[in-house]
Legacy VTK file of the C-alpha trace (Angstrom):
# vtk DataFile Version 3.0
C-alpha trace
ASCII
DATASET POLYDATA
POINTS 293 float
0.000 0.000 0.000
1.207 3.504 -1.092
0.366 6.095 1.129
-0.046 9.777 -0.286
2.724 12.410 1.197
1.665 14.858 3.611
1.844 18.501 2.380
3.943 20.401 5.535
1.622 22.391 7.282
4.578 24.473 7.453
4.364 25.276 3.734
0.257 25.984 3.920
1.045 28.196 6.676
3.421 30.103 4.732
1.483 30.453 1.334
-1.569 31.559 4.135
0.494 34.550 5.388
2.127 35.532 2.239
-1.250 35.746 0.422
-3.046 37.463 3.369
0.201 39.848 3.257
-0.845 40.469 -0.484
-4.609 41.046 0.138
-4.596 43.333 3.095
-3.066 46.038 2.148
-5.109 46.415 -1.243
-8.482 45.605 1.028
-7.411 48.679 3.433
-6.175 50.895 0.647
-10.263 50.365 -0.543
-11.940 50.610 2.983
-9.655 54.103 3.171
-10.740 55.067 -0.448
-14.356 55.108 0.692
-13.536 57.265 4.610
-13.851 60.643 5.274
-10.916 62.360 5.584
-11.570 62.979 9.218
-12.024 59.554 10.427
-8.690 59.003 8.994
-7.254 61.754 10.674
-8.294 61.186 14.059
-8.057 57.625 14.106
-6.168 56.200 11.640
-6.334 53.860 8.336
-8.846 50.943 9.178
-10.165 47.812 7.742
-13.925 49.199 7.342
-14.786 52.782 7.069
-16.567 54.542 10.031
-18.676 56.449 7.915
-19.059 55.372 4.244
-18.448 58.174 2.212
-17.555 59.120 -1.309
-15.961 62.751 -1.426
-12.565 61.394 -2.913
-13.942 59.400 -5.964
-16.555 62.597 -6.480
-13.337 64.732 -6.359
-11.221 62.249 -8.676
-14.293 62.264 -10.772
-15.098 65.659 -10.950
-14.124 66.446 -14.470
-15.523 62.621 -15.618
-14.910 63.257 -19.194
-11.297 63.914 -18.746
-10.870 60.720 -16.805
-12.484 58.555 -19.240
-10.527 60.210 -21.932
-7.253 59.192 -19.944
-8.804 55.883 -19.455
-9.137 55.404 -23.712
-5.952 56.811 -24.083
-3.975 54.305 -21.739
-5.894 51.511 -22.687
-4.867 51.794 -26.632
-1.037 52.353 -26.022
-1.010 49.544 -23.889
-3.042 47.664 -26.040
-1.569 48.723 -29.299
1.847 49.053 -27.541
1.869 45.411 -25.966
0.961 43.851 -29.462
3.192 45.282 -31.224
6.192 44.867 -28.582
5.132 40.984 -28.254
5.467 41.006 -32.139
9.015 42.438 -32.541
10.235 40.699 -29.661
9.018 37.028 -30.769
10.695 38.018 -34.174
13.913 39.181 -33.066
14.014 36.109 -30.207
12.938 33.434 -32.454
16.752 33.946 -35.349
18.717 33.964 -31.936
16.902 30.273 -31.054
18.309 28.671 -33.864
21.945 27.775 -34.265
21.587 27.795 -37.967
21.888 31.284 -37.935
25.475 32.662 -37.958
25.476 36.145 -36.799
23.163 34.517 -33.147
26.014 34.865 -30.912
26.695 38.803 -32.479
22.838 40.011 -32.371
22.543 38.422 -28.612
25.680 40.508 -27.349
24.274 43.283 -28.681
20.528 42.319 -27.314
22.432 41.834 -23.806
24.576 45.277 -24.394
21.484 47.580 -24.030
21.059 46.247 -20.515
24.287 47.339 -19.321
24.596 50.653 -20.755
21.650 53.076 -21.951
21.624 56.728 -23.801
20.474 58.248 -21.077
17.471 60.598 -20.772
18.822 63.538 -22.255
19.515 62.329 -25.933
16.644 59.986 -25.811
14.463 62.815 -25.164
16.709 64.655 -27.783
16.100 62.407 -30.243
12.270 61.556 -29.628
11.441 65.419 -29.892
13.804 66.938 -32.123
14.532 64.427 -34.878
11.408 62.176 -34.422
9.140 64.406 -34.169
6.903 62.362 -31.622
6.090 64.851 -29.245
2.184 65.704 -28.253
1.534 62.432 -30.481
-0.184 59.283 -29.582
2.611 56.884 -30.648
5.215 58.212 -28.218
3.383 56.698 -25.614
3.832 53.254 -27.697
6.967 53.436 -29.562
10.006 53.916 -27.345
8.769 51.162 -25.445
9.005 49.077 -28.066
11.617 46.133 -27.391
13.006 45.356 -23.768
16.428 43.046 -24.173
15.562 41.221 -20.941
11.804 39.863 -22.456
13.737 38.923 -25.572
16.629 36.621 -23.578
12.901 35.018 -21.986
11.929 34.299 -25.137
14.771 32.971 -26.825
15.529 30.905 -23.585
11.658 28.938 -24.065
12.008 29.266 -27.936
15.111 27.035 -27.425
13.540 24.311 -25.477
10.850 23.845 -28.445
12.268 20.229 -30.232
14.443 20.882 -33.252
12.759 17.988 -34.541
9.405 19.589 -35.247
11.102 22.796 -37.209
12.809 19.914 -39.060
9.686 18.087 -39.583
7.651 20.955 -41.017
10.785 22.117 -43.604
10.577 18.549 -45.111
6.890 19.311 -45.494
7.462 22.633 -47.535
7.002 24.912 -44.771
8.980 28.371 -44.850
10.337 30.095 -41.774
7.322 32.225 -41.810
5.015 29.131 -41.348
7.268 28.045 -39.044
6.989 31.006 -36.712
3.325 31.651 -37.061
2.200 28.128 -37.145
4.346 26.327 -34.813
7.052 28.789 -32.653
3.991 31.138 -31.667
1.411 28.444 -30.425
3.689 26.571 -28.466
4.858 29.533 -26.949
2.079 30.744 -24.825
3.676 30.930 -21.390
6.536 32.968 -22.523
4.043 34.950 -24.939
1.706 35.961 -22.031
4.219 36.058 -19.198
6.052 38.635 -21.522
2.703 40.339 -22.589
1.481 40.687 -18.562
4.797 42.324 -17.539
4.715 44.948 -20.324
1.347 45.648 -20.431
1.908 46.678 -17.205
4.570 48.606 -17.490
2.539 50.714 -20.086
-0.644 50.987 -17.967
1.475 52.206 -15.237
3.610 54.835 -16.660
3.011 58.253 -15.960
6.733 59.497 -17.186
6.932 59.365 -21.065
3.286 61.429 -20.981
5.051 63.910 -18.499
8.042 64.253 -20.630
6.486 64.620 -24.053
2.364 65.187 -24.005
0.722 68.864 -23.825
-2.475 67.835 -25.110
-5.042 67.603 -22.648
-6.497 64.899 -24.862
-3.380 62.912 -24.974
-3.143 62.421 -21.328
-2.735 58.756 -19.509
-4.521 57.882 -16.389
-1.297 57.743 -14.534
-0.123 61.014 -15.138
-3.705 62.463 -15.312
-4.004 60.964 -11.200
-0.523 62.794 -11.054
-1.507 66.073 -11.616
-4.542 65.191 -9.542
-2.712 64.572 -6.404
-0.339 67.376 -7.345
-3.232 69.968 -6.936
-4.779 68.648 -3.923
-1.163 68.601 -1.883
-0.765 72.603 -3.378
-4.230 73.379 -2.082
-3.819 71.575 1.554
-0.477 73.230 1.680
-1.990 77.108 0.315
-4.877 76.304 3.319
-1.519 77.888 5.627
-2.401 81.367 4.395
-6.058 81.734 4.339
-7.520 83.266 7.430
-8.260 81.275 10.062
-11.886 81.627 10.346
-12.046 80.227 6.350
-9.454 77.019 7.170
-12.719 75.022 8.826
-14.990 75.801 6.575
-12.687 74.356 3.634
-12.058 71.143 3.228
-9.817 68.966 0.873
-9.517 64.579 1.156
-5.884 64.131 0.641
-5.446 60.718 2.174
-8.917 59.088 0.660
-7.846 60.599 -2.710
-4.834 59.084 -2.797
-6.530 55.674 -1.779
-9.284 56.439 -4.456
-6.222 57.016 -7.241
-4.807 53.880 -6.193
-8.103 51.602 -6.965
-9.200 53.768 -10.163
-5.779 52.927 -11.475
-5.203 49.173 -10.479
-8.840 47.925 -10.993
-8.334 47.614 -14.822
-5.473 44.896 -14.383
-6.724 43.149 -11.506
-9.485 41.641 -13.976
-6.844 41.317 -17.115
-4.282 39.551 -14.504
-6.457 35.939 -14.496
-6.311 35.585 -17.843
-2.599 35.508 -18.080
-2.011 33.353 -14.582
-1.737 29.910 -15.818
0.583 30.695 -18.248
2.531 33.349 -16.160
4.132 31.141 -13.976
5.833 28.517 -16.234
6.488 30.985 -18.216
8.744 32.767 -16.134
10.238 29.670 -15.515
11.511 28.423 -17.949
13.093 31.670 -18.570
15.033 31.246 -15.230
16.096 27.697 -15.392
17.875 27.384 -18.983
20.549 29.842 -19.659
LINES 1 294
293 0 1 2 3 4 5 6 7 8 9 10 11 12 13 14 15 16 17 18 19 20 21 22 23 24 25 26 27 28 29 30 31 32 33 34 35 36 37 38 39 40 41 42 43 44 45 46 47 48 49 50 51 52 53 54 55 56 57 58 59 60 61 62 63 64 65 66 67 68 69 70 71 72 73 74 75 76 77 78 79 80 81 82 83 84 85 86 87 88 89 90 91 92 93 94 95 96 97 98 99 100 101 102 103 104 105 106 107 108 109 110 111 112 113 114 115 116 117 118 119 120 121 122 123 124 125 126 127 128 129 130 131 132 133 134 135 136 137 138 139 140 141 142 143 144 145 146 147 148 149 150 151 152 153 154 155 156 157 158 159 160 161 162 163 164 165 166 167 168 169 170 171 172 173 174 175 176 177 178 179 180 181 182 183 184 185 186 187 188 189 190 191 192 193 194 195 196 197 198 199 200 201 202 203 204 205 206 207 208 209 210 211 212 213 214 215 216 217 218 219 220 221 222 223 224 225 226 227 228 229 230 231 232 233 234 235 236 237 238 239 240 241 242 243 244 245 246 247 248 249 250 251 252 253 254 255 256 257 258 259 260 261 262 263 264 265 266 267 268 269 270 271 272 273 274 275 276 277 278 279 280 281 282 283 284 285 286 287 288 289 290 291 292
């Protein structure tokens, strides 16, 4: 008779209290969203609000056309961004996979190069302007972004562990390396494919520092930023509350705390629901991009 192995409880313990780690904060940075400033004043963050009140998202929301705006805008770059940067990656990872190809070990120096040493913000910003021409323009926010060396060595790493054999298999049946790629490379390639795709995508969601450098138009603005200048204003405001005479200060009232709470949820919500999607693959993707060198 075989009897099953025990799990540690150890181990369940630990996954427990790392998870609940994970969860609590985001469940308190909610319960704050929805305080009044006040109650967070005098008594601190809690798990459930004292009085349930919405004053931050009204003041988040209060120009709602301008935040849906932002919200279109960073959900096409991303998007659009993401697609295109999983596209040119896969291509440029899949030549460096195969040993057939002579200048490999050349192109992957090179990949590896841009990790140690950059251009630096000044002639990148330089050369996006001035010579590009890609400033207050939608595809600065996806361009630049384009190709990150580290996703490529990922997916050359899994691209490798594919079986020669079936690349061999499908040139005997007349296949070209296009087929190849599209046909064969790219559906066995999930897990690297959407472990790559989760990470950048959220990178792009989450910037707020290309838009700051380069957009002027109002219209152009991502969420990130847009919640910037947001939190900007209401720190200027608390801090210009100093010099107002003291019988206005009480009557006067900004959420700084709950706003910043509010910010947090308005701009994580979207990829909280995106993030399942990409979990069973995420995991052995990353992997495998680990383990083999």
């Amino acid at each position: 008779m075989f009897q099953l192995k025990k799990e540690p409880i150890l181990v369940h313990v630990f996954v427990i209290l790392f998870c609940a780690l994970c969860i609590i904060p985001f469940l308190m940075v909610v319960a704050v969203s929805f305080s009044r400033e006040q109650d967070i004043i005098k008594f601190g963050y809690a798990f459930f609000p004292r009085h349930f009140d919405l004053t931050a998202y009204q003041y988040v929301f209060k120009n709602p056309n301008q935040i849906l705006n932002s919200y279109k805008v960073t959900a096409l770059s991303t998007i659009i961004g993401t697609a295109l940067s999983v596209l040119i990656m896969t291509m440029i990872a899949y030549p460096l996979s195969r040993p057939q190809y002579k200048f490999r070990n050349a192109l992957s120096f090179t990949v590896f190069f841009t990790m140690l040493f950059s251009g630096g913000l000044v002639p990148s910003y330089i050369l996006i302007s001035q010579y590009l021409k890609m400033s207050d323009n939608f595809w600065v926010l996806v361009v630049p972004g384009l190709v990150n060396a580290w996703f490529i060595i990922i997916l050359r790493t899994f691209f490798q562990s594919i079986s020669a054999s079936m690349v061999e298999s499908a040139k005997l049946d007349g296949a070209n390396e296009f087929k190849i790629f599209f046909r064969i490379i790219l559906p066995l390639s999930k897990p690297a494919i959407a472990t790559v795709a989760l990470l950048g995508a959220l990178a792009r969601w989450n910037d707020w520092f290309t838009a700051m450098l380069y957009i002027r138009n109002e219209d152009l603005l991502t969420l990130q930023y847009l919640l910037q200048r947001i939190m900007l204003n209401v720190e200027i405001l608390k801090s210009g509350m100093l010099n107002i005479p003291g019988g206005l200060v009480g009557k006067i009232e900004l959420p700084q705390e709950t706003v910043r709470m509010a910010m947090a949820v308005i701009a994580t919500g979207p990829m909280l629901f995106v993030f399942p999607f990409f979990q069973k693959y995420f995991v052995k993707g990353i992997t495998v991009g680990a383990v083999k060198g």
